[in-house]
N, C-alpha and C positions, 0 to 999 in steps of 0.2 A: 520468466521470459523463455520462451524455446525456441530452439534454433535448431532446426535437424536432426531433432533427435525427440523419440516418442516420450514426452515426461509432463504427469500430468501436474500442471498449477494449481494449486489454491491461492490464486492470486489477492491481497488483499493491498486493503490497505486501511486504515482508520481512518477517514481525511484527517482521520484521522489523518489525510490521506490517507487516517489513516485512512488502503490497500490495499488488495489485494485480496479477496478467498474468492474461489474458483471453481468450478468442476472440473472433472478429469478430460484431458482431449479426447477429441472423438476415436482418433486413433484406438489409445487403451481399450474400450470396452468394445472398440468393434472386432479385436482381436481376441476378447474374451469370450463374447457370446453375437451371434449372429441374431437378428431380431428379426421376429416379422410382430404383424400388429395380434395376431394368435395367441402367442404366449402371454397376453394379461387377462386373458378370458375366464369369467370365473372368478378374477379376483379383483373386492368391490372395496372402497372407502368407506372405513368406521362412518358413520352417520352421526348424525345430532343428538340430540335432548340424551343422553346416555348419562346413567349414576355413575358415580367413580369413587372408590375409599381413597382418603387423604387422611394418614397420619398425621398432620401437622394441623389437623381445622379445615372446615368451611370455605369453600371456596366459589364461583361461580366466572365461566367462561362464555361469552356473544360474543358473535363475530358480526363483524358488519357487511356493507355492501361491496365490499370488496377484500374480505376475508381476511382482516384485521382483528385480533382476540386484543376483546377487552377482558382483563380478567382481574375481577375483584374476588379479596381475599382477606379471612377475620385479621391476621399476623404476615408476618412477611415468608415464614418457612412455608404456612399452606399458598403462599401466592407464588414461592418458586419453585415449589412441588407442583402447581397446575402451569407454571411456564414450560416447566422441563417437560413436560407431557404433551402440551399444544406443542411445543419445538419439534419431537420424535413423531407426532402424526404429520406432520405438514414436512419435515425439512431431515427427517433420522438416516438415510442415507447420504445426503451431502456433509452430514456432521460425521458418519464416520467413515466417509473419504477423507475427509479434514483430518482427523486423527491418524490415520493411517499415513497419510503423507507426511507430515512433520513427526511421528513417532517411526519412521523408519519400516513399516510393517505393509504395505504398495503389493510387494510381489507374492503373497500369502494368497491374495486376492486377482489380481493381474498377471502371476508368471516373471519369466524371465526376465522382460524387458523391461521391468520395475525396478531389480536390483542394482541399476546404479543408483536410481535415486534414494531408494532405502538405506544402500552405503553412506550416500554423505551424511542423511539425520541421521541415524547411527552414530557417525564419526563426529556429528556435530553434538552430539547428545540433548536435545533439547528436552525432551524427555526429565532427565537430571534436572536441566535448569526450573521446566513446570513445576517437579515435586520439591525443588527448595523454594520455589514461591508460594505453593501448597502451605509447606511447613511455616511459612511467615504470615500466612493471614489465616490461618487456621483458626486459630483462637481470637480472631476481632470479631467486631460485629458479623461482618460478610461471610466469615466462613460457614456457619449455619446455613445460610442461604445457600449457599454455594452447593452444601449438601443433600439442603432440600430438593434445589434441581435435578441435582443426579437420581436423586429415589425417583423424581417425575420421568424420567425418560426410561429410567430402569422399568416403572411399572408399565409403561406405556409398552414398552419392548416383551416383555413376557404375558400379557392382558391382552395385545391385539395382534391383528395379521402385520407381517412385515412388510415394508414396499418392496413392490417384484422383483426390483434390483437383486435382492439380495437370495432369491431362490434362483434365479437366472443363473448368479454368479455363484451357486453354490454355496453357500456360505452363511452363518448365522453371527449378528453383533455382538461382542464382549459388552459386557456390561460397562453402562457409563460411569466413572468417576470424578472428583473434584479436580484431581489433575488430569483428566483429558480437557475439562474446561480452560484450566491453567496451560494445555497442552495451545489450544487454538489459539489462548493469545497471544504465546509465542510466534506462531505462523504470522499472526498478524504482524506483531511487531517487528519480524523479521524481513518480510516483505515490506517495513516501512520503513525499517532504519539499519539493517544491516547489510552492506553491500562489500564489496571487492574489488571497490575502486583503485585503490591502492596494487594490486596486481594487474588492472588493467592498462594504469598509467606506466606501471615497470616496462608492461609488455611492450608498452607504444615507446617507450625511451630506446629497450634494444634493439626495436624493431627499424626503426627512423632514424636514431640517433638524436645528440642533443637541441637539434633543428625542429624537432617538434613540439620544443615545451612550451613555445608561444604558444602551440594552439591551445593548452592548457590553462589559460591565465589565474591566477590565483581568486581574480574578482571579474565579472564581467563588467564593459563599459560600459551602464548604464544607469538612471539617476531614481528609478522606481525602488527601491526596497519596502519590507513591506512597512519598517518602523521612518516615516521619511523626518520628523524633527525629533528633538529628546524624548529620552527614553524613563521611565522614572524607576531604572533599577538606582541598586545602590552599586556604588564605586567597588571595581574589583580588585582583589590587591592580592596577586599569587600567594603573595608574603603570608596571604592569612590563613592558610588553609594547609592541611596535613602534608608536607612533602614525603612524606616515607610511607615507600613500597614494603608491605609483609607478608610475602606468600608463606602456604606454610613452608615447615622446614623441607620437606621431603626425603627422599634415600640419596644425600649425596654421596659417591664413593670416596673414599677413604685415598683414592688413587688419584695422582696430579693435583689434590688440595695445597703439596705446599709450593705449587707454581702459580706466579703472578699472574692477574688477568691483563693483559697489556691493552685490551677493549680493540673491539673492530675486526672484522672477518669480512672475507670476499661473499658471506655468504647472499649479501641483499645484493647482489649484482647477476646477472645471466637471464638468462629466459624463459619465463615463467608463463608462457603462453601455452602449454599444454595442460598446464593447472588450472589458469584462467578458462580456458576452453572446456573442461569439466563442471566448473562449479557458476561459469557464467548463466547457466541453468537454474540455479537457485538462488542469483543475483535481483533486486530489484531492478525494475525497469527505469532507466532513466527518462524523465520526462511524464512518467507517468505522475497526475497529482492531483488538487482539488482545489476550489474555489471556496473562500468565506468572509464577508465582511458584516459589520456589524454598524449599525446608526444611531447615534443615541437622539432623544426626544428634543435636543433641542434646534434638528434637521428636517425632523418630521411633522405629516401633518396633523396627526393626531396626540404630536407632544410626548410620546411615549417611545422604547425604542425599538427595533426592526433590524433582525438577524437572517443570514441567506447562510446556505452551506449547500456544494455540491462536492462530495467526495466524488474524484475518478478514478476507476479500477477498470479491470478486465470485465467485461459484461460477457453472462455464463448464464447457463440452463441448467438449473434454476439458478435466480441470483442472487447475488452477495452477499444481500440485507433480508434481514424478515423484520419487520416489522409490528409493535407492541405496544398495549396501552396498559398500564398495570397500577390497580390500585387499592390500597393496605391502608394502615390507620397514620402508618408513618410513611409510607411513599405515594406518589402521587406521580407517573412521569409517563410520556408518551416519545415515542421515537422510533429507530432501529438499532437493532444487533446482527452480530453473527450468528450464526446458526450455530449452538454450540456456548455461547454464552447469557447466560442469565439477564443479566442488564442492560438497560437501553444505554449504549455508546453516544450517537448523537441524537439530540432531541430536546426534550425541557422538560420542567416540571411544572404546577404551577405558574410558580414566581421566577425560574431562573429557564433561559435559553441557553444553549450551547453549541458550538460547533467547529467542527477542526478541521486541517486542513498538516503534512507533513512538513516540519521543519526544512528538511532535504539537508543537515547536519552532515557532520562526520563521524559516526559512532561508532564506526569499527574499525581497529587495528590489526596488523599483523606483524607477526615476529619471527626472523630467520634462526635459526642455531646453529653452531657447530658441533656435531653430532659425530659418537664411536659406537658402533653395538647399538643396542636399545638403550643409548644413555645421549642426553644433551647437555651442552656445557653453560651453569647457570654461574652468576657470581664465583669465580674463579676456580669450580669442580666442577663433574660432571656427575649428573641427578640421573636416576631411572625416570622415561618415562613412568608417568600412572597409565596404567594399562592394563583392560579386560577385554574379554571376546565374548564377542554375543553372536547368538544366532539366529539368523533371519530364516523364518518359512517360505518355499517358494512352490506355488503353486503350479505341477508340470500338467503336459500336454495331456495329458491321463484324468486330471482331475486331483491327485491324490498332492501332498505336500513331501518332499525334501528339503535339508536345511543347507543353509551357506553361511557361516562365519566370518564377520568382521571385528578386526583389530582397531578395539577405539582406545588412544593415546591421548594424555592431556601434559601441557606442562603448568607450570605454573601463572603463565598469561592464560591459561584457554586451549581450545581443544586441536588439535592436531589436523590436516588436510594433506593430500602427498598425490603424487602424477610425476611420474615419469622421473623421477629424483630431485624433484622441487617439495618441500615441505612447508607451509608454513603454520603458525600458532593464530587464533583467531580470539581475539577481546572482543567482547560487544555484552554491555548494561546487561541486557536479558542474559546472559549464562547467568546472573545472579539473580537471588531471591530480591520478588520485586513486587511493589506493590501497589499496580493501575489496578487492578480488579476490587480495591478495596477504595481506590479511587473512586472508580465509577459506582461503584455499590453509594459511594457519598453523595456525588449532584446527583445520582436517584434521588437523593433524599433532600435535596438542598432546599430550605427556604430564604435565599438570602444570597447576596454575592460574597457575601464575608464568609457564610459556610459550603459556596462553589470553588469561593480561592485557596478555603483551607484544603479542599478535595484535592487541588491540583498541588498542592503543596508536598502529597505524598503520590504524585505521579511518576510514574520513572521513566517507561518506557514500553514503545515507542516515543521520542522528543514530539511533541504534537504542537500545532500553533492551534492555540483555543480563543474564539473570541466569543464573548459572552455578553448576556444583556439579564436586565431583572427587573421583574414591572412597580421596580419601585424607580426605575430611572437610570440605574447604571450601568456603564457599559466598560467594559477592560479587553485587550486583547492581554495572554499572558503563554508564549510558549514553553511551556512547561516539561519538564523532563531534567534525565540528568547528563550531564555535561562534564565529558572528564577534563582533567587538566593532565597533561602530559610532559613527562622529566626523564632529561636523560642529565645523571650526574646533578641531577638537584637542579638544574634549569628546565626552565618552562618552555618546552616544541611546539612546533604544528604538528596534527596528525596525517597529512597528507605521504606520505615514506612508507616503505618497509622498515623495521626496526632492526637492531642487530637483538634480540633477546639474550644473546650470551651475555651482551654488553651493558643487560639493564637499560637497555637504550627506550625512552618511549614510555612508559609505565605508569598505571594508573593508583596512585595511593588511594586509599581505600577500597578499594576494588577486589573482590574473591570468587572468583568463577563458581556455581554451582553450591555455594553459600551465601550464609548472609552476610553484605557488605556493608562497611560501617560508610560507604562514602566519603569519607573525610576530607580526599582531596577532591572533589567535584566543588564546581562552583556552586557557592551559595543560593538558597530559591530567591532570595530578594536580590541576587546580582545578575539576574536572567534577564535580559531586556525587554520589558515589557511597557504598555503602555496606561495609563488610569484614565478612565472616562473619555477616549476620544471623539470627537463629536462625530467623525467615521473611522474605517481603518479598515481593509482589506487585503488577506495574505492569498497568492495563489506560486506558494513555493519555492518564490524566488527569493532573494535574500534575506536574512532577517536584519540589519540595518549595517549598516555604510561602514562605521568603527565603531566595533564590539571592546571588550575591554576583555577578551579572552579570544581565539580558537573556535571556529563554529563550526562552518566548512569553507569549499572554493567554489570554483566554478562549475570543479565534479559533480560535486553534492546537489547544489541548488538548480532550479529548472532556468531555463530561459524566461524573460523579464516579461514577452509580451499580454501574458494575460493580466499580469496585474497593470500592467501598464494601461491598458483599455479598462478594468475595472476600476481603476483611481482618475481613469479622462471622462469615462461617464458621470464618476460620482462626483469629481469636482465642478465640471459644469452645472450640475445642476445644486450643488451649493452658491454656487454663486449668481444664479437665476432668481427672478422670484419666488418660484415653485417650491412648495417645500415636497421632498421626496416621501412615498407613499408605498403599501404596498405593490401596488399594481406598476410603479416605476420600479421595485427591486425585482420584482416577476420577470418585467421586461428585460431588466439587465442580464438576469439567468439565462433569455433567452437569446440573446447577444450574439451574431455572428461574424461582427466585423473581425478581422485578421490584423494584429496591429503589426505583425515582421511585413506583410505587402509593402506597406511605405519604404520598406528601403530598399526590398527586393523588385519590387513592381520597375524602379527606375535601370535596373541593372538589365531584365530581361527587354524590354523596350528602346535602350542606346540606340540613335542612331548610327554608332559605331558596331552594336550588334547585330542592328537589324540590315546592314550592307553584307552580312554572310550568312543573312538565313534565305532559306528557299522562299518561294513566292507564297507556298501555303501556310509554311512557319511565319512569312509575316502578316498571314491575313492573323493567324492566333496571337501574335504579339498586338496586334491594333486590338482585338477584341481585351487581351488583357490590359492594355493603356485605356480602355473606357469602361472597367470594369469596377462595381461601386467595393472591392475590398471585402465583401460579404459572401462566405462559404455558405452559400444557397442551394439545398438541391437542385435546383432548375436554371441554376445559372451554370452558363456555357463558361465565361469569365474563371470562375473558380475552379472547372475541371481542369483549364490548361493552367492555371498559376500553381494546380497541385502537383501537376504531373511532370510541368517546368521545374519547380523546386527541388523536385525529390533527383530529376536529371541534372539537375542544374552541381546539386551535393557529390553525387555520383561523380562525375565527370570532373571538380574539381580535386576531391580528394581519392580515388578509386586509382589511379597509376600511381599510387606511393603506398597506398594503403595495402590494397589486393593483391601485387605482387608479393609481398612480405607477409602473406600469410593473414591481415588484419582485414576484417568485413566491418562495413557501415555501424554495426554496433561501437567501432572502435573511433568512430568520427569526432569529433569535437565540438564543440553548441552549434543550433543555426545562429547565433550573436556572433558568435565568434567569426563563422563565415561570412557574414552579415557586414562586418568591418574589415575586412582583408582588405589591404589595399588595392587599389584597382590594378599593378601590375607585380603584386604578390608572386613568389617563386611556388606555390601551393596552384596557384592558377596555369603554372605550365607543364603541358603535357608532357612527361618525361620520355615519353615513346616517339616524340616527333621530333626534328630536327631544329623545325622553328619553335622559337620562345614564345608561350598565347598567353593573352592578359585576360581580365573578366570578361571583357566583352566578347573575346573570342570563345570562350567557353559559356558563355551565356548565349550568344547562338547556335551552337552546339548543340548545347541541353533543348531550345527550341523545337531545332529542327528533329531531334529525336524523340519530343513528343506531338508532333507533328505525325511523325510515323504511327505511332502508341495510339493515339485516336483513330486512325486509321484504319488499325490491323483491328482494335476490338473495338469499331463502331460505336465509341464510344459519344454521346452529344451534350450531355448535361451531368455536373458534378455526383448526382443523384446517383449516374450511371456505374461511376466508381465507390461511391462511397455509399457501400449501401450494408442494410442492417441485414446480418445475415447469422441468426443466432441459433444455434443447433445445441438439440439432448446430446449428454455423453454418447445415448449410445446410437446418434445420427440416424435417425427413422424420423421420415419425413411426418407421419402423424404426434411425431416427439419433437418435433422443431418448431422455432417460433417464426411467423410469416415476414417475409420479407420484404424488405422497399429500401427507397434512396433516402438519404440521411443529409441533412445540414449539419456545419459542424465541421470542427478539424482541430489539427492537435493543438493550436493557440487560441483556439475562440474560446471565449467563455461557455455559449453553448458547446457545451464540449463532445463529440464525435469524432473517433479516428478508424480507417479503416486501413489496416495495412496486411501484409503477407498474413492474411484469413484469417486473420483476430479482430476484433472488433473491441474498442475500451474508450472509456467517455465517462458522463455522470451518470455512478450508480444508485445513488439519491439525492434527491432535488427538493429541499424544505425552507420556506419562509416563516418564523413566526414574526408576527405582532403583536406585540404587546395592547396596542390601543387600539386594534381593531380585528378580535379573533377568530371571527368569520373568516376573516381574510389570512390565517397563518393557512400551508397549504403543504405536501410532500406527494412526491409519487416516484415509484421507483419504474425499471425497463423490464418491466415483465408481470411477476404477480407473488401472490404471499405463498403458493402453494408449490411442492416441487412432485403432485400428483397429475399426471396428466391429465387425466380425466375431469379434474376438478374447474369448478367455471371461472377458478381465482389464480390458473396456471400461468395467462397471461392476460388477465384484463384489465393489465396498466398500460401496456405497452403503447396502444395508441395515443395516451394523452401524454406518456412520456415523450416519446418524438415528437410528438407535438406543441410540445411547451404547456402543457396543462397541467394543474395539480386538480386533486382531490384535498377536502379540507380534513385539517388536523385538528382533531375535535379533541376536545378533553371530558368528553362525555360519554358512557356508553351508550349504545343504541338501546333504545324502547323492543321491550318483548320480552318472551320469556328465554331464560338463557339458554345457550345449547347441548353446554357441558354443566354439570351440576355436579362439584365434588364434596363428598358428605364425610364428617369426623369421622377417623378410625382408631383414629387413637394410635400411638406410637409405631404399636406392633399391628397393625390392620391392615397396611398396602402390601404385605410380604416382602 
């Protein structure tokens, strides 16, 4: 997220949601190098039909008509030797922004204004945590592969011209490695399950007082979850699982050991909003998410079953996904990845579909200390921090590099954070060695739902909701991932708090930051709640089910209810119709624009208690929103005032309690939440006025000030606002993708948001069918290429706005290949 300050995202997210990878703002590179369209002159795109040595065997690369590599291969290391190579022609610039952003290394390249963000990965060490998950799947199956990639991007890097970026910017790529791939999945993961909720919530307690914990509720009032009857985990029972914490010993001193811990410090209390305010930067986005539900055959009309996946992330130039068909004697699968990782993420194989969408969990903690000196006080002494200093390159106004050193501290939860004399310790799965990359290297491979579950079996993280299908009939949703259990003094917590870590307060048993963790206290894979064969079942972030038998998240964590709520009204209608649902009905539902929060919002701005204090043109816009069909239409007038309503409507309820005190709109509390406030809520009265105003007063309020807002920017149809407006890093108009009005908004299923100059929604959009595969389909908002010049820069984007896919063939295209890479035998690629 950024918020007033130059820092570039790789926003991801797996819908995995997962979410999140990014390009850099346009800011960063326009302060790096100034562009006209001159500087690419001269330099042209490697070309087709080219030989290429491949040490690892025989490979051959087609691309099709819209610049999709299919790339068959005799073994699986020559096929991720020609992955890694199509990845570096088409996408080796935004992979090593990728790197350079979560490895802490920004301002090498960008300058000054890089170096905060390079501080916190630094201080966050992520780096550490890749190369212990490096070292844990080294020796499986997948490490190989793994390797093989890196030699394909390597060769591709020293064998061909570089993308201009990187002569612009001065600057030549270090050679790729296994852990920079292991590097990107942490970004990934981080942007999908690591956040700083827990410092947000402190912040809003100091700042408000205890009066504001309502708006935080533990669970939202609502009856959608995504698991709505039994679940078929197995029963949890704290009882069964490792209660003891064993970090290691570390340097404790020998000084105040034989004083008692009496447990408890002031330390989790005070104001931590200037810590928040630093690291809110590399927080996920709340609300950001994804769509996926899955049908099995006995719904359908073709008898077989039908999977939809739209992950939502930041939509960026180039974007998020590349796209890949890949096929070896033992893999068979077609889908997307990151740029930067070898296997397709979402997609299928064969015989098995898949698709995810983000838990929305709570998988990160944090722990205060009582601290002397460079020492914090653990179980009843005080330990040295572990502490090294690294130093960051930073590229000055000269061209040439300078270095700046940062102090990265770890205790024994996790790594260290600090602002302004707030410290805290950060737990989150991924500081450990972890192993989704040997996941995903598995449903590459899956023939079967028994060998997709055992994949996810050794899933960690990112927690991801996967719902799956197999064209032999079955269908499972199963969110997957691990799930601490948290003990303070041998009882089992919520994770929602700051912890006292002197206190041992909070603590994950099995758990070892930057090693390999035995898990032992995380709940078991078969106590996960998941579902077997459901005849439908649709996650879009909202809760995972009603009473869990463990700790999952709150209201922090999890999105607002309304997308799944419209995905579960569409789908159950039409179970209960004659009709059996088909592709071309889940197509449709992708393309979904009703708003399901209007129904309860729609009645607030329209009162005729409100509309007695709106102006005469604020009520012509409140009659147009009372006949307005609920559907975020570009062309509908209806939806531009219900957007522009809402967002004043939030403003104006919570903005004199919040903004005074220091707290912006990010610090607001769900639209659910505001959603049910009672109609003469003390949240609804303006504390600046004398008189006490109810909803309705404040919902003509909000009216009549978007009454103005249309006004001032001639605004007539939603279109007008919400429009696709997607720029290169380095914002030259010949580098930007064209623009227009958008359907869509942040709870429709068609998903589209446009807010303070970011634009985020689905960054891919995939149906398969099983029984009829003509009709499985994906398209992403933009193109496979991140070449401008190339005809595959963006020749999705219209049929992505549009609701249209291209088919998802399991076929390569006819012709002769483009790429042809010939045995070199070990030592042949250099």
């Amino acid at each position: 997220m950024v918020r007033n300050r130059l820092e570039p995202v790789l926003a991801v997210g797996f819908a995995l949601a997962l979410v999140a990878v990014s390009a850099l703002a346009p800011t960063y590179l326009g302060l790096a190098a100034p562009l006209s369209g001159d500087v690419y002159a001269g330099v042209s795109q490697p070309g087709g039909g080219q030989q290429i040595e491949n040490p690892y065997g025989e490979a051959t690369v087609t691309y099709d008509a819209h610049g999709v590599p299919h790339v068959s291969a005799e073994n699986d290391r020559a096929l991720y030797f020609a992955v890694g190579y199509v990845q570096a022609r088409d996408r080796l610039f935004q992979m090593d922004l990728q790197r350079r952003l979560i490895g802490g290394n920004l301002s090498g390249a960008f300058g000054e204004q890089a170096l905060d963000s390079d501080r916190f990965h630094r201080q966050m060490d992520f780096r550490g945590a890749a190369e212990a998950s490096w070292r844990s799947i080294e020796d499986t199956e997948a490490g190989p592969s793994v390797e093989a990639f890196s030699a394909g991007v390597n060769h591709y890097r020293d064998t061909q011209p570089l993308p201009p970026e990187f002569e612009l910017l001065e600057y030549t790529p270090k050679e790729w490695t296994p852990v920079d791939t292991l590097l990107i999945g942490k970004q990934i993961a981080w942007q999908l399950s690591g956040n700083f909720a827990d410092l947000r919530r402190a912040t809003v307690r100091d700042r408000l007082g205890p009066e504001a914990s309502d708006l935080y509720p533990n669970r939202l009032a609502h009856d959608t979850p995504v698991v709505r009857g039994e679940s078929d985990a197995a029963p949890f029972d704290p009882a069964s699982v490792d209660a003891t914490f064993e970090p290691d010993a570390g340097d404790a001193s020998a000084a105040q050991t034989d004083q008692p811990w009496a447990g408890g410090t002031d330390s989790a209390t005070g104001d931590y909003t200037a810590l928040y305010d630093w690291v809110e930067a590399y927080d996920h986005e709340p609300g950001i998410g994804s769509n996926n539900w899955v049908i099995s055959g006995d719904e359908t009309a073709s008898g077989q079953p039908i999977l939809a996946n739209d992950p939502h992330l930041a939509l960026t130039v180039p974007g998020v996904w590349y796209e890949m068909h890949l096929d070896a004697p033992d893999t068979h699968t077609r889908g997307v990845t990151f740029p930067g990782v070898p296997m397709v993420v979402i997609g299928r194989t064969d015989d098995v579909a898949w698709g995810v969408t983000n838990v929305g969990g709570d998988f990160t903690d944090l722990y205060t200390y009582e601290t002397r000196d460079d020492q914090y006080r653990y179980e009843g002494a005080f330990r040295d921090f572990e502490t090294t200093t690294e130093t960051i390159p930073v590229k000055t106004d000269a061209g040439d590099l300078r270095e700046e050193t940062v102090e990265v501290r770890k205790t024994v939860h996790g790594p260290v954070i600090e602002r302004e004399g707030r410290e805290v310790a950060v737990a989150w799965p991924g500081f450990s060695a972890t192993n989704e990359s040997l996941g995903v290297f598995r449903l590459n491979r899956a023939e079967s739902m028994a060998e997709a579950r055992d994949a996810l079996r050794i899933w960690d993280v990112p927690a991801q909701n996967f719902v799956l299908a197999s064209r032999s009939g079955e269908t499972l949703f199963y969110p997957a991932g691990k799930y601490p259990v948290r003990r303070t003094e041998g009882e089992v917590v919520r994770g929602d708090q700051l912890f006292d870590g002197s206190a041992g307060e909070g603590e994950w048993p099995g758990y070892r930051p930057y090693e390999t963790s035995t898990w032992s206290g995380f709940v078991p894979f078969e106590s996960i709640p998941h579902v077997e064969n459901p005849d439908y079942l649709a996650t879009a972030n909202q809760r995972t089910i009603d009473d869990p038998d463990f700790y999952i998240g709150t209201s922090d964590t999890y999105a607002d209810p309304y997308r799944g709520q419209r995905i579960y009204e569409r789908l159950d209608a039409r179970a209960e119709s004659d009709e059996p649902m088909d592709p071309q009905f889940v197509k449709d539902l992708q393309r979904d624009t009703r708003t399901a929060d209007a129904d309860r919002f729609v009645p607030y701005a329209t009162s005729e208690r409100a509309r007695a204090e709106m102006r005469p043109e604020a009520r012509n816009h409140a009659d147009t929103v009372a006949d307005w069909d609920r559907r975020m239409a570009a062309d509908s007038e209806g939806a531009l005032v219900y957007r522009l309503w809402l967002e004043s409507f939030r403003n104006q309820t919570f903005g004199d309690e919040f903004r005074p005190n220091g707290l912006d709109e990010s610090y607001y509390p769900k639209h659910h939440v505001l959603q049910t406030l009672p109609a003469d809520s003390e949240w609804f009265d303006d504390r600046r006025t004398r008189e006490r105003e109810t909803r309705a007063d404040i919902a003509a309020r909000a009216m009549n000030r978007t009454a103005d807002r249309i006004a001032e920017q001639d605004y007539e149809t939603y279109g007008d606002y919400n429009r696709l407006d997607l720029d290169h890093p380095f914002d030259q108009s010949f580098l930007n993708l064209p623009e227009r009005g958008m359907s869509g908004g942040d709870f429709t299923v068609f998903n589209f948001r446009y807010a303070e100059g970011r634009q985020a929604g689905s960054s891919w959009r995939m149906v398969v069918a099983f029984g009829n595969e003509s009709a499985s389909g994906g398209v992403v908002p933009g193109g496979q290429s991140g070449v401008f010049w190339s005809d595959h820069y963006h020749d999705q984007l219209g049929m992505w706005a549009d609701g249209d896919y291209k088919r998802l063939s399991m076929t390569a295209p006819a012709g002769e290949p483009d790429l042809v890479f010939t045995d070199a035998g070990e030592e042949g690629a250099g």
